[in-house]
N, C-alpha and C positions, 0 to 999 in steps of 0.2 A: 472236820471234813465229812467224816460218818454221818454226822445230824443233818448236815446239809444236803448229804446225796438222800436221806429218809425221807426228810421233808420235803423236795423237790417231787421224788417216788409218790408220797401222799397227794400234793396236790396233782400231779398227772392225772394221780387215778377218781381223783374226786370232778377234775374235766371231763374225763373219760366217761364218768359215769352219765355226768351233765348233758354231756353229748348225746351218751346211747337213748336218756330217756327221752329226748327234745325228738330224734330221731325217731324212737316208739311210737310217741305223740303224732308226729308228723306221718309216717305211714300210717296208720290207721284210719285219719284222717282223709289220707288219700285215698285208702282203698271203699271207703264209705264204713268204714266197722266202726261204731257207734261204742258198742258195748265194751270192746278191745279198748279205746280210746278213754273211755270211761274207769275203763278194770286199770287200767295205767295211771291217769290225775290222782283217781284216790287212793293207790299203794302208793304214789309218790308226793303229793301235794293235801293231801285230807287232813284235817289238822286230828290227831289220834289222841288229845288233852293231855301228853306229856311232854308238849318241847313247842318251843315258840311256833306263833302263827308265820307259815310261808312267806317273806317279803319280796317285793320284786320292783325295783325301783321306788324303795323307799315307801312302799304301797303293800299293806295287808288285810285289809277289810275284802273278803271275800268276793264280793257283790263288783266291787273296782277291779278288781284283778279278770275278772270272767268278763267282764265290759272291757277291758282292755287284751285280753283273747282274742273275743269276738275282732273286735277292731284288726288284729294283725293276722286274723285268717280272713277276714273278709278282705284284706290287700293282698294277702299271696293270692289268693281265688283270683283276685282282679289279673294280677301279674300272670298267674299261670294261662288264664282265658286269652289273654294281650298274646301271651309269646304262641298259643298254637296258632293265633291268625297272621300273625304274621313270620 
């Protein structure tokens, strides 16, 4: 019962964390801060050559990953532009 309330504990906080930094990313983003946005992928996502390459749907070749960014900021822009006109 103890291992399982531990382990439930860790991953909370490994969401948690998930959360905070998708949130970091996405403010910065918003506010236009390049360099913030920047200072956060690579403490969070740079590959530091001791621990696997970041995967993200099955997808780790750097170059795909940053084209598929691209892609899911360039539709919240669309969406966020849509919801102020109307």
């Amino acid at each position: 019962m103890v291992r399982k309330s531990y382990r439930l504990a860790i991953n909370r906080q490994r969401k948690a964390n998930k959360n905070k930094i998708s949130k970091s990313l996405e403010s910065s983003l918003l506010n236009g801060n390049n360099r913030s946005f920047w200072k956060v992928w690579n403490a969070n996502f740079k590959d530091k050559g001791h621990h696997q390459p970041t995967t993200i749907n099955k997808i780790s070749d750097p170059k795909l990953l940053c084209e598929m960014l691209a892609e899911i900021l360039k539709l919240l822009v669309i969406q966020m532009i849509m919801s102020s006109i109307y």
